[in-house]
C-alpha positions in Angstrom: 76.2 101.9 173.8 77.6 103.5 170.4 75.9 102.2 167.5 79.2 102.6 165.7 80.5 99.8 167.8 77.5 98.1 167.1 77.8 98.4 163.6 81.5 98.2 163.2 80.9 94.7 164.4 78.0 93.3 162.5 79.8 94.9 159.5 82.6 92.4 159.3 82.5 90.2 156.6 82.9 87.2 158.6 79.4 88.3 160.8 77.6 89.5 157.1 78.7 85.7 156.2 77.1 84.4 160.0 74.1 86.4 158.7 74.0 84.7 155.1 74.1 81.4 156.3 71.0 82.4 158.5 69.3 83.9 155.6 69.9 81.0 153.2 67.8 78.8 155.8 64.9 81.6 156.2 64.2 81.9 152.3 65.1 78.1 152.4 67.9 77.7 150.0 69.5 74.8 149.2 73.2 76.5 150.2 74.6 73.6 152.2 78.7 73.1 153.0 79.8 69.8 152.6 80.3 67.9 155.8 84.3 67.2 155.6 84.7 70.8 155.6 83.2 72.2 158.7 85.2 69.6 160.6 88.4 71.0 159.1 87.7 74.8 159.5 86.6 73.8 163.1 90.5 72.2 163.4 92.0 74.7 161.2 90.3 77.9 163.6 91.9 75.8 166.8 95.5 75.3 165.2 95.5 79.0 164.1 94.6 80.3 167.3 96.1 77.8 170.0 99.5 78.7 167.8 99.2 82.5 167.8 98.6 82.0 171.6 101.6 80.2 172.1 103.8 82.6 170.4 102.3 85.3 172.5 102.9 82.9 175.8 106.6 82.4 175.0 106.9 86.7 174.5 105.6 87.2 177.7 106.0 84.1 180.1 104.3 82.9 183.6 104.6 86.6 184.9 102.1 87.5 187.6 99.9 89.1 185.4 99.4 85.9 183.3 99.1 83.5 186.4 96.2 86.2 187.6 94.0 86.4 184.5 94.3 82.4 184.4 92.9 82.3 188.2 90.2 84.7 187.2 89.4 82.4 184.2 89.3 79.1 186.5 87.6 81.1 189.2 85.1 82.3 186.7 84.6 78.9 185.1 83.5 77.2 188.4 81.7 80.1 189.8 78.9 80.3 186.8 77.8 76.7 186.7 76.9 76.9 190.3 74.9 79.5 190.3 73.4 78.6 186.6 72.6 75.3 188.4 70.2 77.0 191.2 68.8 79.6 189.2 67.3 76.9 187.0 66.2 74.8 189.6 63.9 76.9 190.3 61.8 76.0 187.4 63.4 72.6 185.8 64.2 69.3 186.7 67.5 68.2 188.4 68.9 66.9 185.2 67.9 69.5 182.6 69.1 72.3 185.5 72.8 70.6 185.3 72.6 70.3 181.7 71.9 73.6 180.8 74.2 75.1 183.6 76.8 72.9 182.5 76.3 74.4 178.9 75.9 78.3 180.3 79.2 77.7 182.7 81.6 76.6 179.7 83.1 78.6 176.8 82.5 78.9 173.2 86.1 79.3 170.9 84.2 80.6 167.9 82.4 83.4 170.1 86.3 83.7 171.5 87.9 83.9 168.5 84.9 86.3 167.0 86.4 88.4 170.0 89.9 88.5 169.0 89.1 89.5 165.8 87.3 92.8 166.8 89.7 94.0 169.2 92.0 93.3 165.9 89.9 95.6 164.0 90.0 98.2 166.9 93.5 97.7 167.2 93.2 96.3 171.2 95.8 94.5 172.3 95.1 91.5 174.4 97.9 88.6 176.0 98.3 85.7 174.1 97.7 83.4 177.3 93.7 84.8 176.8 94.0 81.6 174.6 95.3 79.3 177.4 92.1 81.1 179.7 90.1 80.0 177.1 91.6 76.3 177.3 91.4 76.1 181.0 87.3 77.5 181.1 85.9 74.5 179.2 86.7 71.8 181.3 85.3 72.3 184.9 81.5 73.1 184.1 81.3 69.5 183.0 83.3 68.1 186.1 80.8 70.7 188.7 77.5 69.9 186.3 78.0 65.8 187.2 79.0 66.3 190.3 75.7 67.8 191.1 73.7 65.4 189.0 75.1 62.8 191.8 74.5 65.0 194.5 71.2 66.3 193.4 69.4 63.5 192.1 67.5 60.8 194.4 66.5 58.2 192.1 68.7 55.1 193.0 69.9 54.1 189.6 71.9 50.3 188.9 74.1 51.9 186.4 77.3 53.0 187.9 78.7 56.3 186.9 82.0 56.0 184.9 84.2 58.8 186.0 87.3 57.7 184.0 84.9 58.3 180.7 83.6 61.6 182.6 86.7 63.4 183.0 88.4 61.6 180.1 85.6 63.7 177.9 85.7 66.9 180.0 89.6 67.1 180.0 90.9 64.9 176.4 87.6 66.1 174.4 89.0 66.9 170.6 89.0 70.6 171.4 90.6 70.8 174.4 93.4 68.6 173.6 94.2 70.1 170.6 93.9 73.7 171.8 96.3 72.8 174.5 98.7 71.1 172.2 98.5 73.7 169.5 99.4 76.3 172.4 102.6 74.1 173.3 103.8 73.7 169.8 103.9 77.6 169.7 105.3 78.4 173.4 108.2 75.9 171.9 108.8 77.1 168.5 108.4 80.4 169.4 108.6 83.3 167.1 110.3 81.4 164.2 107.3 78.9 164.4 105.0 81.1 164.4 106.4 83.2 161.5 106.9 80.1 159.6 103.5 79.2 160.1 101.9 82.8 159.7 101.5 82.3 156.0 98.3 79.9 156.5 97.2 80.4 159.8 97.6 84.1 160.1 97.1 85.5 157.1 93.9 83.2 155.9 92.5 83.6 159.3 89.8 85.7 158.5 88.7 83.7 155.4 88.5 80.3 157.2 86.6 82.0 159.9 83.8 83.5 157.3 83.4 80.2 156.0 83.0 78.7 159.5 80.5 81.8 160.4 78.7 81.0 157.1 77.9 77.1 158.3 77.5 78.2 162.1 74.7 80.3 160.5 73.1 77.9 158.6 73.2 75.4 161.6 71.6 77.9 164.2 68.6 79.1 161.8 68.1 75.3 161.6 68.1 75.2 165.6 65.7 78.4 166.0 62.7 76.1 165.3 63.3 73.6 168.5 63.1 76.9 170.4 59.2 76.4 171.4 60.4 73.4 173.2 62.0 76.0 175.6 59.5 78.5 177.0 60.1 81.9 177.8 62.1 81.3 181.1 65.1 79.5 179.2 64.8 82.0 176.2 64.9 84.9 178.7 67.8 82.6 180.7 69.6 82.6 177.4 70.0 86.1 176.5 70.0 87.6 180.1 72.6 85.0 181.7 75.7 86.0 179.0 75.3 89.6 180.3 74.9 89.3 184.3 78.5 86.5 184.1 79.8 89.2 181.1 79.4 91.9 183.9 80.8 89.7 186.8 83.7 89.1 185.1 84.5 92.9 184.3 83.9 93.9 188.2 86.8 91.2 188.6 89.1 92.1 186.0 88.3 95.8 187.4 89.5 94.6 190.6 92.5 93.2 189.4 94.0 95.1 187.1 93.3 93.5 183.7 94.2 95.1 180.9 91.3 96.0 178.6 91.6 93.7 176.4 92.3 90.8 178.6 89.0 91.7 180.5 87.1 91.6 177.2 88.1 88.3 176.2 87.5 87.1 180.3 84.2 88.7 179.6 83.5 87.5 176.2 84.2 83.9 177.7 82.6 84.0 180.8 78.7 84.9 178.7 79.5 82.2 176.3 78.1 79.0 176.1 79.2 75.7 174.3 77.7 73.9 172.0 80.1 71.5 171.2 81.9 69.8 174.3 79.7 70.3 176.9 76.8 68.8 174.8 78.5 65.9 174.0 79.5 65.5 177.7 75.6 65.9 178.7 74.6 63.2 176.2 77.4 60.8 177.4 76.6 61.1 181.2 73.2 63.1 181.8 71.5 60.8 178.6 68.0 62.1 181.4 68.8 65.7 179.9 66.6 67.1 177.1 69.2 68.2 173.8 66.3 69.8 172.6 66.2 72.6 175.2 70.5 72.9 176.4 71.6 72.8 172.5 69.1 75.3 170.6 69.3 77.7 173.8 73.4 78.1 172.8 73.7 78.0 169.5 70.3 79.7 168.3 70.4 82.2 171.2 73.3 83.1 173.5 75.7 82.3 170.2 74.0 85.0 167.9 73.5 86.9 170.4 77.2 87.5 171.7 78.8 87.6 168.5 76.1 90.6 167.1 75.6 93.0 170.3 77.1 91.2 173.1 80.5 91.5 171.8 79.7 95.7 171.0 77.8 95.8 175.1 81.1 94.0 176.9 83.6 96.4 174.8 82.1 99.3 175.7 81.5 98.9 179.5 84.4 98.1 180.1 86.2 101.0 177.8 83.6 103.6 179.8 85.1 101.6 183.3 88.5 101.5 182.3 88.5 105.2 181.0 
């Protein structure tokens, strides 16, 4: 791999500010974001991109090449979890295994969004509906992670399981629904929307995305010290894992005939993990599940990880593959 992509990557402003926010915690600052705002650049990030993604649906429409990188995304999104699921049984619990498989099959948007701002800075185009791929890969790891905690698990239990609050928080959670109706509001308004719009959540992107980077940092240098809770095997899980379902999801899009950037994004989403929905979920419904192992292992691992040299690794196998 080219160190310049390496390095044209960490030195982005918005990664230097990921960085900072790490570095405040290290020499142990006091640099701390009030908590309103996190919240809103977390909404404002959504808006900006479900929007732009919109606008690029309603250029292109349902064509066959959108319904195929949409299949790939769902295919990809209930393939991971499964296999997650048995490679960690082999050295954790039932419940932890479906927890952190849950976690390792679902997306992150920041790490996504992280994405569609290199290829910007490459100058890669990519299809709008990436952002409606992204929508679609949160959802099922939490629908196949507790249907294998009910399979999987032996202990007879006199709590019922609630499935309308399961799939009410795997398919309505806050990021998911507004993703999805930030993405309609721009397929509808089209390109008059979206240049009306542009103004905030085009041309401040980049800004609202440093000052999300700078708290994300602060928060996973905060998280690296619950890492000795986790042991080698998960640490090892979290850094190798992103880069064996990165490289599955290439040999796919290789298959069938993504474009170059499309398969980045597929890639960058498929070696994500969440940190956001799919915790929450866990806590709801697997409440057996340690936090202290699924949580740290995403957003003080595989989260740095990707958006410093994963990001620079997926871009250029698949630039040597599709060259």
């Amino acid at each position: 791999m080219s160190l310049d992509l390496v390095l044209q990557n960490i030195l982005n402003p918005p990664i230097l500010f990921f960085f900072l926010g790490m570095l405040a915690v290290f020499l142990k600052s006091d640099l701390t974001i009030p908590q309103p705002l996190p919240k809103l650049f977390s909404l404002y990030l959504l808006i900006a991109i479900g929007l732009h993604g919109g606008y690029e649906l309603s250029k292109s429409g349902l064509s066959f090449d959108v319904l195929k990188a949409l299949g790939l995304a769902v295919f990809m999104a209930i393939l991971v979890p499964i296999y997650s699921y048995f490679i960690l049984k082999t050295k954790l619990d039932t419940y932890n295994s479906v927890a952190i498989a849950s976690t390792f099959g679902s997306i992150s948007a920041v790490t996504f969004i992280t994405g569609i701002t290199y290829l910007q800075t490459i100058d890669v185009e990519y299809g709008g509906y990436m952002v409606a791929a992204m929508t679609l890969m949160e959802s099922p790891a939490i629908v196949i992670g507790l249907v294998f905690a009910a399979i999987f698990t032996k202990e007879s239990t006199n709590e019922k399981t609630n499935w309308n609050e399961i799939l009410k928080e795997a398919f309505l959670n806050p990021s998911v629904f507004l993703l999805m109706g930030a993405l309609i509001i721009g397929m509808i308004t089209g390109q008059k929307g979206w240049h009306s719009m542009e103004p905030l959540f085009g041309t401040l992107f980049k800004g609202f995305l440093a000052f999300f980077l700078l708290d994300m940092g602060l928060v996973s240098a905060r998280k690296i010290y619950e890492l000795k809770k986790a042991g080698l095997f998960l640490i090892s899980f979290a850094l190798i894992m992103p880069v064996i379902n990165a490289c599955i999801a290439i040999a796919f899009a290789s298959i069938f005939g993504l474009s170059k950037g499309d398969a980045f994004l597929l890639a960058l989403l498929s070696g994500s993990a969440s940190y956001i929905a799919v915790p929450a979920a866990m806590r709801l419904s697997v409440p057996q599940a340690n936090p202290g192992l699924y949580l740290p292992l995403s957003l003080a691992v595989t989260f740095p990880f990707n958006i410093t040299l994963g990001i620079p690794l997926y871009y250029y196998i698949i630039n040597t593959i599709w060259s």
